[in-house]
DRENDO-1510 file (C-alpha; in Angstrom, 1 decimal, always signed):
<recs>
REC; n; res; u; v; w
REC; 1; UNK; +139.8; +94.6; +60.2 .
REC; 2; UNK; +143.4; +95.4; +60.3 .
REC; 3; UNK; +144.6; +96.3; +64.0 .
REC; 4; UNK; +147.1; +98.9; +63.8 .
REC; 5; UNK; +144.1; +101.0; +62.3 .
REC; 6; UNK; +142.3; +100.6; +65.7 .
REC; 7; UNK; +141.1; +104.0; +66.6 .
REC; 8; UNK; +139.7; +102.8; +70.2 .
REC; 9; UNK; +141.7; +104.0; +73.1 .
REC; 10; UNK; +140.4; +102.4; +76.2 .
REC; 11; UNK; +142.5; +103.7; +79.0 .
REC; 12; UNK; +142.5; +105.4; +82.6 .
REC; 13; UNK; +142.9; +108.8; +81.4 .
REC; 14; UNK; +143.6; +108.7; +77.9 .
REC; 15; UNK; +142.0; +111.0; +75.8 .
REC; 16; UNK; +139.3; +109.0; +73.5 .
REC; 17; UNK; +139.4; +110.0; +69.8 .
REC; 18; UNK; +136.7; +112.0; +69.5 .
REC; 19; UNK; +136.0; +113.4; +73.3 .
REC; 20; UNK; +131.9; +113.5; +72.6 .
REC; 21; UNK; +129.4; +114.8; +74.6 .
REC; 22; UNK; +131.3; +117.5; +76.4 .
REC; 23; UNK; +130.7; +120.6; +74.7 .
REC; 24; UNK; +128.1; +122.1; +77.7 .
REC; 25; UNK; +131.7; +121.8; +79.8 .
REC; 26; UNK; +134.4; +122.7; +77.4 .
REC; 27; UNK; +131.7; +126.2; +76.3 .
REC; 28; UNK; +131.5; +126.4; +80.7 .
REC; 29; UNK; +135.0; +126.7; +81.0 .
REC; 30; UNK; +135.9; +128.9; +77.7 .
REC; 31; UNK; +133.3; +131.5; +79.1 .
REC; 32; UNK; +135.5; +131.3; +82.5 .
REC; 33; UNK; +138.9; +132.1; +81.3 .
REC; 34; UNK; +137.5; +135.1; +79.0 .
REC; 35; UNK; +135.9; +136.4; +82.0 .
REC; 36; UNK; +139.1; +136.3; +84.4 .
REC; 37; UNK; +140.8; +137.5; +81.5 .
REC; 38; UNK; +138.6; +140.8; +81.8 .
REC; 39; UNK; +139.0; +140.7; +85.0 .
REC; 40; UNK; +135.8; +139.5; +85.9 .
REC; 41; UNK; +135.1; +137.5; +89.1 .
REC; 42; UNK; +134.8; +133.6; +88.7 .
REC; 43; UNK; +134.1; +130.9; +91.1 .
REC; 44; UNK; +136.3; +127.3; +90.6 .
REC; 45; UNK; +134.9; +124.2; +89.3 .
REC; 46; UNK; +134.1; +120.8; +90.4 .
REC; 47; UNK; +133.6; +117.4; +87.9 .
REC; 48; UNK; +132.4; +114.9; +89.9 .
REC; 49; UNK; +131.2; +111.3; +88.5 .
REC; 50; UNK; +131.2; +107.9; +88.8 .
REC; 51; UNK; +134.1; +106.2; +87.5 .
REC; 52; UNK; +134.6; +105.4; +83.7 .
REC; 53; UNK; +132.8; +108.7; +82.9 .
REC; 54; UNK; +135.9; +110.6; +81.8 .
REC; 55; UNK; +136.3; +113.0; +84.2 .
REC; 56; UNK; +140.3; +112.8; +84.0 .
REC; 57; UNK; +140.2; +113.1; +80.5 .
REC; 58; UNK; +138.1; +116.4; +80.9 .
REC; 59; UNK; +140.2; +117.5; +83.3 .
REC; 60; UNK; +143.6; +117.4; +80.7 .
REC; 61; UNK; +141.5; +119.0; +77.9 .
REC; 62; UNK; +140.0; +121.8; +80.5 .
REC; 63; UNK; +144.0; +122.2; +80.8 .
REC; 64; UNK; +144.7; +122.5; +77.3 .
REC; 65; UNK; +141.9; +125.0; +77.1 .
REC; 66; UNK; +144.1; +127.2; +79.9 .
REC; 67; UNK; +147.3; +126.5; +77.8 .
REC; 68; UNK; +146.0; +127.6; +74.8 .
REC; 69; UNK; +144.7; +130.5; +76.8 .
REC; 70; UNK; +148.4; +131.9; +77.7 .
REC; 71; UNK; +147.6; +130.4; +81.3 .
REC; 72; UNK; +150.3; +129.3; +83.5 .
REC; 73; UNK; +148.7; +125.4; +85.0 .
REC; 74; UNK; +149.9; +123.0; +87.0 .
REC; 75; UNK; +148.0; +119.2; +88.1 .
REC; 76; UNK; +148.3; +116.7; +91.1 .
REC; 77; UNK; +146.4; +114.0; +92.2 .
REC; 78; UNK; +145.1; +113.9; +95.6 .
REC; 79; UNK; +146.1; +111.0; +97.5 .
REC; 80; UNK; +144.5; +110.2; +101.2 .
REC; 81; UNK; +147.9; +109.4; +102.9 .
REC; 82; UNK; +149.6; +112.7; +101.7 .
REC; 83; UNK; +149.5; +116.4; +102.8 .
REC; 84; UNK; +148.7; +118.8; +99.7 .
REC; 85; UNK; +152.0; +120.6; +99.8 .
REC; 86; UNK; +153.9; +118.4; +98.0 .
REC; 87; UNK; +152.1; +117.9; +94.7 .
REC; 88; UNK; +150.5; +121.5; +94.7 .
REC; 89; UNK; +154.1; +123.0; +95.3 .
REC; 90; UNK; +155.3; +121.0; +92.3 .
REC; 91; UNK; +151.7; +122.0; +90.2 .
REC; 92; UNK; +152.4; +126.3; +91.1 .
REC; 93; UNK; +156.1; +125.7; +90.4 .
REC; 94; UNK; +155.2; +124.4; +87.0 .
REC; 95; UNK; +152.5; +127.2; +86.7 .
REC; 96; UNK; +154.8; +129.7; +87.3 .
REC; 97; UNK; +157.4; +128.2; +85.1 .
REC; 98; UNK; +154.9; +128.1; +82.4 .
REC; 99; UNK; +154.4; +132.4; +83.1 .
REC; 100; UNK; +157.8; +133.3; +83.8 .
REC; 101; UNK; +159.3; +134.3; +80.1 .
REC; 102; UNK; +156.1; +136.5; +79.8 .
REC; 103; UNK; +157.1; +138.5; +82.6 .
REC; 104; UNK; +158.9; +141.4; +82.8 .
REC; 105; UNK; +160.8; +141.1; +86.3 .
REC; 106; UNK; +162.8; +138.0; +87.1 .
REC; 107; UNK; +163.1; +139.8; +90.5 .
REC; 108; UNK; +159.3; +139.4; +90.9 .
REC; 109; UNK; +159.0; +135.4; +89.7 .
REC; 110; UNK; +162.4; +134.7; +92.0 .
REC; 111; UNK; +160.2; +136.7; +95.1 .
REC; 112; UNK; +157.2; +133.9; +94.6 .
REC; 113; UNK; +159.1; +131.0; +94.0 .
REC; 114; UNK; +161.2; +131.7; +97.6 .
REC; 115; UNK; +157.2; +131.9; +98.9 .
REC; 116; UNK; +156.6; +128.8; +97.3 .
REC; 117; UNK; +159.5; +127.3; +98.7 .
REC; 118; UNK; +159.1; +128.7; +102.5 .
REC; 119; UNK; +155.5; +126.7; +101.7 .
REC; 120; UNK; +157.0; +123.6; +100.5 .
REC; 121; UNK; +159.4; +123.1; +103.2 .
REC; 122; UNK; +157.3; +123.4; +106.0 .
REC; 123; UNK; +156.3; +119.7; +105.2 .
REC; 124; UNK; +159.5; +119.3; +106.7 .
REC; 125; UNK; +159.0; +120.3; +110.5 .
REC; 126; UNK; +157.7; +117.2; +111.9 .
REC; 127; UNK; +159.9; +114.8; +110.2 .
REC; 128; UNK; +162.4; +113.0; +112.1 .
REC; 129; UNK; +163.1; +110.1; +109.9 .
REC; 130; UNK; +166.1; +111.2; +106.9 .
REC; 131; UNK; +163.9; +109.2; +103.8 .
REC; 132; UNK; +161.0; +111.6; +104.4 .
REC; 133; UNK; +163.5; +114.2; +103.5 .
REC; 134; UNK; +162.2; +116.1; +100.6 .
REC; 135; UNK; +163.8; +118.7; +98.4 .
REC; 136; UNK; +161.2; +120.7; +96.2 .
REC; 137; UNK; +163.7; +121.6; +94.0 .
REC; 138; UNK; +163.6; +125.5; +93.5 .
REC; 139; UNK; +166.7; +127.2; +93.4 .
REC; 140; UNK; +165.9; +130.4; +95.2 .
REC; 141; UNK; +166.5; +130.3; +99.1 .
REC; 142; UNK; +163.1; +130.1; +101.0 .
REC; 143; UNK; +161.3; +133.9; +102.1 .
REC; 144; UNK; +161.1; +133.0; +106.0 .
REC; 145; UNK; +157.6; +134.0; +107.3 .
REC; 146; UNK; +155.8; +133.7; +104.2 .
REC; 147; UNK; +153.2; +130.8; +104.0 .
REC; 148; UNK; +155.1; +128.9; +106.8 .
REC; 149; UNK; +153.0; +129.3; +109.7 .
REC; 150; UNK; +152.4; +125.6; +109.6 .
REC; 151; UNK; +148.3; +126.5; +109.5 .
REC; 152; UNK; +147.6; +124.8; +106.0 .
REC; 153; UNK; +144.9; +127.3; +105.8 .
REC; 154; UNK; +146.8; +130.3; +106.5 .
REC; 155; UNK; +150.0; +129.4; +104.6 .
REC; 156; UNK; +147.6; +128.1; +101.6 .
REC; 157; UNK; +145.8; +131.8; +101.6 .
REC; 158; UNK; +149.1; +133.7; +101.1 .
REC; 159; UNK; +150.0; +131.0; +98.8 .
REC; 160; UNK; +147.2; +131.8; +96.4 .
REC; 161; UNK; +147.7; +135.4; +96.7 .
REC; 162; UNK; +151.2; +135.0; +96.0 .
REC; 163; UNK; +150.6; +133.4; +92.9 .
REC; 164; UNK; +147.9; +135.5; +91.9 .
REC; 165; UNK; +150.0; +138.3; +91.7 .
REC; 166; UNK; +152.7; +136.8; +89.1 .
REC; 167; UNK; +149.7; +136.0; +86.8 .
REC; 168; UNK; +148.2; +139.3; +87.4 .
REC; 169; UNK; +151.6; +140.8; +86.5 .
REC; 170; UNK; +151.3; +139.0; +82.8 .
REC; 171; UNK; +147.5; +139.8; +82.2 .
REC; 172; UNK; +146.5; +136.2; +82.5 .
REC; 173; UNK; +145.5; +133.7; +85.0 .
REC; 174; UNK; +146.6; +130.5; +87.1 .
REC; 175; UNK; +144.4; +127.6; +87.0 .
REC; 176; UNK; +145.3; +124.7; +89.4 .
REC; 177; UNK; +143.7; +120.8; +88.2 .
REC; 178; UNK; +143.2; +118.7; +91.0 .
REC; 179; UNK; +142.1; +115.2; +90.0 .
REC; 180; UNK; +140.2; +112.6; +93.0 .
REC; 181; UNK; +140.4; +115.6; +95.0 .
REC; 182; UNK; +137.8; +113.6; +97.4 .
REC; 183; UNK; +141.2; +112.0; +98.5 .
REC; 184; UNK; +142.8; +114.8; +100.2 .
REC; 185; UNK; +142.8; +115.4; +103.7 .
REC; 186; UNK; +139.9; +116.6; +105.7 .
REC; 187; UNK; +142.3; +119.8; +107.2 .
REC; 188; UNK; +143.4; +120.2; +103.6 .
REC; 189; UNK; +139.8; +120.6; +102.1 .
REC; 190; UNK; +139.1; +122.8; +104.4 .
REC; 191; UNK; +142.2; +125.1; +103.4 .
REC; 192; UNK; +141.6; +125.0; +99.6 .
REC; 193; UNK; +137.8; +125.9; +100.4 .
REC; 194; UNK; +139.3; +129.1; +102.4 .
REC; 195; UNK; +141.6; +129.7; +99.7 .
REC; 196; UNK; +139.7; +129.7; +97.2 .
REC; 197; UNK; +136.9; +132.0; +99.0 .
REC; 198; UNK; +139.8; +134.3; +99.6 .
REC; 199; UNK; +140.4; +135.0; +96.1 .
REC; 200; UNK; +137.1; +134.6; +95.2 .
REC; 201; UNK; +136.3; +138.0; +97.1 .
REC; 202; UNK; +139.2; +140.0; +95.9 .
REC; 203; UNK; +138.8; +138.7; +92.2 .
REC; 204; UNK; +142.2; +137.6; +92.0 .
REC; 205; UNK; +143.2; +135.3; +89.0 .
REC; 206; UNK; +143.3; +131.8; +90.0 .
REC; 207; UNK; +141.3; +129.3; +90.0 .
REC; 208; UNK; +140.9; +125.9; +91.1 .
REC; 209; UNK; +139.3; +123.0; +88.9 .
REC; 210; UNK; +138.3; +120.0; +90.6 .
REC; 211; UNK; +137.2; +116.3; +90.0 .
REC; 212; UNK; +136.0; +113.7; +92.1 .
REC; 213; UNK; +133.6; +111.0; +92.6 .
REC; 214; UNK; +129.7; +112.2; +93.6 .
REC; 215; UNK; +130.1; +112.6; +97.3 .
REC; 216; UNK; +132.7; +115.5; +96.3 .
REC; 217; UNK; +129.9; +118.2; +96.8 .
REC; 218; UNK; +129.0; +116.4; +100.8 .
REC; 219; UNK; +133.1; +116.5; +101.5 .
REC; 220; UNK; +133.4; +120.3; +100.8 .
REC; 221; UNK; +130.4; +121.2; +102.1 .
REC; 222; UNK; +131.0; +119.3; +105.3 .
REC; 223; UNK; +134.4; +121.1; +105.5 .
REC; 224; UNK; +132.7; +124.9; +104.7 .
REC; 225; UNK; +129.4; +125.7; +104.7 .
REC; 226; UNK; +129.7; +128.3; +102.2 .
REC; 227; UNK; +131.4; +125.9; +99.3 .
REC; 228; UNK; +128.2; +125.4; +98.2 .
REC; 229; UNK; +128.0; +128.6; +96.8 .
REC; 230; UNK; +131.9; +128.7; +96.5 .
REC; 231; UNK; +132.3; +126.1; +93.1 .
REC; 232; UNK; +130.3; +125.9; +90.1 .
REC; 233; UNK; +129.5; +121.9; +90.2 .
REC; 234; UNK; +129.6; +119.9; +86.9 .
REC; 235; UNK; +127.5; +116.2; +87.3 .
REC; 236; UNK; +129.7; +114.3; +84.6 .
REC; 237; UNK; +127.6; +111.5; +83.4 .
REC; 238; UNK; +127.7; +109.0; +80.8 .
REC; 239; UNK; +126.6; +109.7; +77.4 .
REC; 240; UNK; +123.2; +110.1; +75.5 .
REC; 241; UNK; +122.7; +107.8; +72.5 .
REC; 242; UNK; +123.9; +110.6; +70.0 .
REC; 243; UNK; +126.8; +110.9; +71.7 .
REC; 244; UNK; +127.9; +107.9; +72.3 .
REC; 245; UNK; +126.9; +107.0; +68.7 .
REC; 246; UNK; +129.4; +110.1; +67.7 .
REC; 247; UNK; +131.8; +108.6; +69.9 .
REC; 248; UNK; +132.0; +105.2; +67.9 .
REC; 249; UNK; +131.5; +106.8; +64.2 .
REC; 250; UNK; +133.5; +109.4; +63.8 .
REC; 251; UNK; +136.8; +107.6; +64.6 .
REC; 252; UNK; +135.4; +104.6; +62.2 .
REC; 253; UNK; +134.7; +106.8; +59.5 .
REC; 254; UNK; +138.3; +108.4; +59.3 .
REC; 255; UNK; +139.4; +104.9; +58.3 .
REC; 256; UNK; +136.4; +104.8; +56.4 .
REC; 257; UNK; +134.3; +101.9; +58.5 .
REC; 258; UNK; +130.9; +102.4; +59.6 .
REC; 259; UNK; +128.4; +100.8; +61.7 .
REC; 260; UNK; +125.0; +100.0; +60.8 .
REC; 261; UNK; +122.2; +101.0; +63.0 .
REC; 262; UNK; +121.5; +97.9; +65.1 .
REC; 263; UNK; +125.3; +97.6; +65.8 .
REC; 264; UNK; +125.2; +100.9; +67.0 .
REC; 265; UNK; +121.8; +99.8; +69.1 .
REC; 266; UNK; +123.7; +96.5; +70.9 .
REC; 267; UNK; +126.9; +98.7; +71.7 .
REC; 268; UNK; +124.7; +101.3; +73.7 .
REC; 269; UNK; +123.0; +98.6; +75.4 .
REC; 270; UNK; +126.7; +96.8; +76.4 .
REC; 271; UNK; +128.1; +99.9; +77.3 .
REC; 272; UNK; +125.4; +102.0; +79.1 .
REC; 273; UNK; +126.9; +105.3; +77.4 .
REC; 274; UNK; +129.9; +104.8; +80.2 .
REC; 275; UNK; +132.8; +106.3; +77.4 .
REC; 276; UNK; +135.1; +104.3; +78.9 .
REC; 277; UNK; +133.2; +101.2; +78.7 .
REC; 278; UNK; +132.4; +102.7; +75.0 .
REC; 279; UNK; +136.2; +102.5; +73.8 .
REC; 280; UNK; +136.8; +99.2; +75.8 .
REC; 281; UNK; +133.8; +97.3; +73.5 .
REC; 282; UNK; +134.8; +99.8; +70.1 .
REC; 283; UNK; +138.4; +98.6; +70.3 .
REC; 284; UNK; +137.3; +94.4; +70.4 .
REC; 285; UNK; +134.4; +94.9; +68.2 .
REC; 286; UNK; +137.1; +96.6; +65.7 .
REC; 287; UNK; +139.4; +94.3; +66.1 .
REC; 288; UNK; +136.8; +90.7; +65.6 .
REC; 289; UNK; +134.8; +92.8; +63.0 .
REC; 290; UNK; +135.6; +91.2; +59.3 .
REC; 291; UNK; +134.8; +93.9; +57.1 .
REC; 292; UNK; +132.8; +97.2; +57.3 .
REC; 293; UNK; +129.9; +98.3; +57.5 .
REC; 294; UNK; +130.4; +96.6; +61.8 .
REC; 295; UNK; +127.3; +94.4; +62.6 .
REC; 296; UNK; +125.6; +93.6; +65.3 .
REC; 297; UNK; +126.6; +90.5; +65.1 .
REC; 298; UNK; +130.0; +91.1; +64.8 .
REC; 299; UNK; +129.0; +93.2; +68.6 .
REC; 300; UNK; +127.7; +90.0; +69.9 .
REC; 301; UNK; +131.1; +87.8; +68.6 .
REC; 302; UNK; +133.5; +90.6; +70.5 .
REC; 303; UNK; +131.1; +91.5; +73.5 .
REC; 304; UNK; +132.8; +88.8; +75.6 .
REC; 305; UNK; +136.3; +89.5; +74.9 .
REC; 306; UNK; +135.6; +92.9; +76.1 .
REC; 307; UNK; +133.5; +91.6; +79.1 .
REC; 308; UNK; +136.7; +89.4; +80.2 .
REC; 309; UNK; +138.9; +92.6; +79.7 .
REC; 310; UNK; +136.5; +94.9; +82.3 .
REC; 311; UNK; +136.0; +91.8; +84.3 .
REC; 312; UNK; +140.2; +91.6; +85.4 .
REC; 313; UNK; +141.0; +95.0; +84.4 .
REC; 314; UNK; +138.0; +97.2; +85.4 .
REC; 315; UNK; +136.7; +95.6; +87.8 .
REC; 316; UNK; +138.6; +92.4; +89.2 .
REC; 317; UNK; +141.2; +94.8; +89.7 .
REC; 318; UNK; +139.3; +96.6; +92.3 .
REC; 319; UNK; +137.6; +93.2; +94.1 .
REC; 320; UNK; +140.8; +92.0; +94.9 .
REC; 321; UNK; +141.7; +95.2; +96.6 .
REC; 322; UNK; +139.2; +94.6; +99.1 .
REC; 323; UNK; +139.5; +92.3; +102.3 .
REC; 324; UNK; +137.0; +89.0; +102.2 .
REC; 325; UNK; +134.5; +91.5; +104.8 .
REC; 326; UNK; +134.9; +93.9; +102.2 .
REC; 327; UNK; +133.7; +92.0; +99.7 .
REC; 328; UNK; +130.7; +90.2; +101.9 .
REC; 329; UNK; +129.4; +93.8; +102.3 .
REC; 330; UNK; +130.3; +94.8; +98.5 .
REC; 331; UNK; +127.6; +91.5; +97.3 .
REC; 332; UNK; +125.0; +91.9; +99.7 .
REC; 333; UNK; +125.0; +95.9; +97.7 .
REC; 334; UNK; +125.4; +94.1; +94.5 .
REC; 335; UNK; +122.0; +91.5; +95.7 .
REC; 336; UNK; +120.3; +93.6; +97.8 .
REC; 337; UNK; +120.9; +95.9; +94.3 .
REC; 338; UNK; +119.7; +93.8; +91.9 .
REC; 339; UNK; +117.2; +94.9; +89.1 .
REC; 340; UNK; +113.9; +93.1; +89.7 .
REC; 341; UNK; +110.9; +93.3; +87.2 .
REC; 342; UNK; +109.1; +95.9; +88.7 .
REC; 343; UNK; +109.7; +98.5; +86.3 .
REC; 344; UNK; +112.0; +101.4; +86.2 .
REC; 345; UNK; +110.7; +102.6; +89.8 .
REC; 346; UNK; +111.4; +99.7; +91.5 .
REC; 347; UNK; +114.3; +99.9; +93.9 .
REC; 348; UNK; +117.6; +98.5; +92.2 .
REC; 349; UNK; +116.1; +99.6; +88.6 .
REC; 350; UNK; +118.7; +102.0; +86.6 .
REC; 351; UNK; +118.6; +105.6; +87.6 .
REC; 352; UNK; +118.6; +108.3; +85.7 .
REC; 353; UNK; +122.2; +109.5; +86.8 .
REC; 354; UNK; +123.4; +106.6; +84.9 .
REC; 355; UNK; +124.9; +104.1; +88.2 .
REC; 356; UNK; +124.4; +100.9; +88.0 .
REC; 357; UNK; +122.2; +99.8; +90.9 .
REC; 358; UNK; +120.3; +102.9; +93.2 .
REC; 359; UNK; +121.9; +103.1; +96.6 .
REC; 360; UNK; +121.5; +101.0; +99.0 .
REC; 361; UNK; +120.3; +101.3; +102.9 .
REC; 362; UNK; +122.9; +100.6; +105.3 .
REC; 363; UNK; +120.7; +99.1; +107.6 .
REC; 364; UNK; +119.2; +97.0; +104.8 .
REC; 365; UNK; +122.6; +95.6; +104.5 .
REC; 366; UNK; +123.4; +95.0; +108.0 .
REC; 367; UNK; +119.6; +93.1; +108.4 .
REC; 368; UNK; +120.5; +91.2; +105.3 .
REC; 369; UNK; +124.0; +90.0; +106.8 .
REC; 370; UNK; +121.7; +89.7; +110.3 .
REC; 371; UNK; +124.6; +92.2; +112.1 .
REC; 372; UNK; +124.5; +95.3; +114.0 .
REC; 373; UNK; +124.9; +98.5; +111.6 .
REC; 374; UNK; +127.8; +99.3; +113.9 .
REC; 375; UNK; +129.6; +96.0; +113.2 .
REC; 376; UNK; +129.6; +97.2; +109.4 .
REC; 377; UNK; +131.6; +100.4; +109.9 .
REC; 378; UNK; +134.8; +99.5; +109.6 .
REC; 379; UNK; +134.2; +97.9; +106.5 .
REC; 380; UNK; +131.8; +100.3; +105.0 .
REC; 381; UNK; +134.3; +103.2; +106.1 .
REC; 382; UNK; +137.3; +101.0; +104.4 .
REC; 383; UNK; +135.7; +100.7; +101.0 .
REC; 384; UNK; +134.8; +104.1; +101.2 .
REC; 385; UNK; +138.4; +105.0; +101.6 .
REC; 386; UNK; +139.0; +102.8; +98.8 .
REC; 387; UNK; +137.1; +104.7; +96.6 .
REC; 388; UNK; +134.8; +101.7; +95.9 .
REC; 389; UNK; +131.9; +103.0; +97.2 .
REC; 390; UNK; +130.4; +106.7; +98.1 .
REC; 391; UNK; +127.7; +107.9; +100.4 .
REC; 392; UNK; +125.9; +110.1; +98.6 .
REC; 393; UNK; +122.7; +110.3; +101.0 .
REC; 394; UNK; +123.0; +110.0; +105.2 .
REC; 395; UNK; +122.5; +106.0; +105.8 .
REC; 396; UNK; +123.0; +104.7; +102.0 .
REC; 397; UNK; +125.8; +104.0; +99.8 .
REC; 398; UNK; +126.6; +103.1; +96.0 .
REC; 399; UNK; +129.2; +101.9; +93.8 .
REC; 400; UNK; +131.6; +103.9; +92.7 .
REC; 401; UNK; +131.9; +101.9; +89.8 .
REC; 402; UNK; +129.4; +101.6; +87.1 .
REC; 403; UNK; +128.1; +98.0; +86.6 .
REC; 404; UNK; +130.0; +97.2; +89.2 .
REC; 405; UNK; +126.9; +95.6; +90.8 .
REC; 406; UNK; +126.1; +93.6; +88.0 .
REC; 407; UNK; +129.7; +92.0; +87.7 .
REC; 408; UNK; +129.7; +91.2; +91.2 .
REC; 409; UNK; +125.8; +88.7; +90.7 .
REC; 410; UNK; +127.6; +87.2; +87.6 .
REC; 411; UNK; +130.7; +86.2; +89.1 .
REC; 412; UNK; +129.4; +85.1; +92.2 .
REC; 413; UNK; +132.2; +83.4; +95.0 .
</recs>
């Protein structure tokens, strides 16, 4: 079928064309910003899931919800080598921006934006070398002593507050989006946790909305005790048949091609439900398929021209990240992982979470490579911070990647 037409849009990030599946969150999150909109108290959110679930992609359309709200919202990525004051100065500032024609004082936006600023620069004090220089680009002079104490968790608290005001002085609400917010750092965690418990108690309009992998929940709640009770937590997991069906269909059938049943039936099986995995095997099957209705045997011609794409994009991409110990620990999860014939309670069948292989025991892996569980740290503790793998569970860990086990016992070497 003709290419141009291809409706598919496998991406990281990008929006599928029919986002199916999701309508427990998008309802969640429409119920939140009526709430803060009466004034009604609401905790922040947390996404977490493996990756290829479409947790980014929620994230953008939770934004649009907030935009379409009247909300002023801002996004950053969490990155592990960088303090949170950078992107989330740059993420208010655009909140604020977003507010600012709604509100009746200049005075009032120019008084948080020299907050914002006093916050921003502190990132400043420490550095001696002239490239770490940084300019956050607000053209109001800094408000000495606000939110410059150099105590992220202090400085974030005022922060918060500060901001909270402007959107209380509109009638609306701030929402912050913090995508792979597993990444920040540990002293930074524990200031958005305090943050957000602050404004929590006094009701005040803001909210945080986060998304990570599944060990999100362990790294907040290892950082505050309370944060268990702090965020509403969303498990973002791949699809159910229906869905994923949806997910294929309707984007067909507005260039009026369908799929018969059994098509439908191998695709699911290829894909697992993963939606990104679903657009990656849509867009060949499209693109191989002759004519419409798609068959399954048109699936089975374009399944391994999909496979090859995952196999250097998805998930080479990642393998060649890691350092040759890396990857001896990564195989012996991906064998020691490996579905047997035991049924679907047999350790290494599929779980009902959706990952590919159930975790593995750390000291299974350090018997099978016949080394000390000590030895494997540094490796283990390297992938982690590669976001390759998670520890979900004290002494086990898991791909962060679905299938990610099963591409590593076919491409063995």
């Amino acid at each position: 079928m003709e290419p141009i037409r291809n409706p598919y849009a496998p991406g990281a990030g990008q929006r599928p064309p029919e986002l199916a599946g999701r309508d427990r969150e998008l309802d969640a999150f429409e119920i939140v910003l009526e709430r803060v909109a009466r004034g009604r108290p609401e905790r922040s959110l947390i996404l977490t899931g493996l990756r290829g679930v479409g947790k980014t992609v929620l994230l953008n359309t939770l934004r649009s919800q907030a935009i379409g709200a009247d909300w002023g919202t801002g996004k950053l990525e969490a990155r592990p080598d960088q303090s949170l004051r950078r992107p989330l100065t740059a993420a208010l500032h655009m909140a604020v921006r977003e507010l600012a024609p709604r509100h009746p004082s200049p005075a009032r936006i120019d008084e948080f934006l020299g907050v914002l600023k006093s916050f921003a620069l502190k990132v400043n004090a420490a550095d001696t070398k002239l490239k770490d220089r940084w300019s956050p680009g607000i053209d109001v002079p800094a408000t000495p002593g606000r939110a410059d104490s150099g105590d992220i968790e202090i400085d974030l608290v005022e922060l918060f507050t500060a901001a909270a005001g402007v959107a209380t002085d509109v009638g609306t609400g701030i929402a912050v989006f913090i995508d792979e917010l597993q990444d920040l750092p540990a002293a930074d965690v524990s200031a958005l946790c305090a943050a957000c418990h602050e404004l929590s108690q006094t009701g005040a309009p803001l909210i945080v909305v986060g998304a990570g992998l599944p060990h999100l929940p362990a790294v907040l709640s290892a950082s505050k005790s309370y944060s268990e009770r702090l965020f509403r937590y969303m498990r973002i997991d791949r699809l159910g048949r229906d869905s994923a069906d949806l997910a294929l269909t309707l984007p067909a059938h507005r260039e009026n091609v369908e799929f018969d049943e059994k098509a439908l039936v191998e695709l699911y099986e290829r894909s697992g439900g993963y939606p990104y995995f679903i657009q990656a095997y849509g867009k060949s099957v499209w693109d191989h398929a002759p004519r419409s209705p798609i068959t399954a045997d048109d699936v089975r011609v374009a399944g391994p021209e999909a496979e090859a794409e995952l196999a250097v994009g998805f998930f080479g991409s990642r393998y060649d990240r890691a350092t040759p110990a890396e990857r001896e620990y990564m195989r012996t999860m991906a064998e020691l992982g490996e579905p047997t014939t035991g049924g679907r309670g047999s350790r290494g069948s599929e779980r009902p979470d959706g990952a590919d292989a159930d975790a593995v025991s750390t000291a299974e892996i350090a018997r099978s490579l016949g080394r000390k569980p000590a030895s494997l740290s540094p490796a283990r503790d390297a992938l982690i911070k590669k976001g390759l793998i998670y520890s979900g569970e004290r002494g086990t860990v898991a791909f962060t990647v679905p299938h990610f086990g099963r591409y590593l016992r076919q491409n063995p070497g």
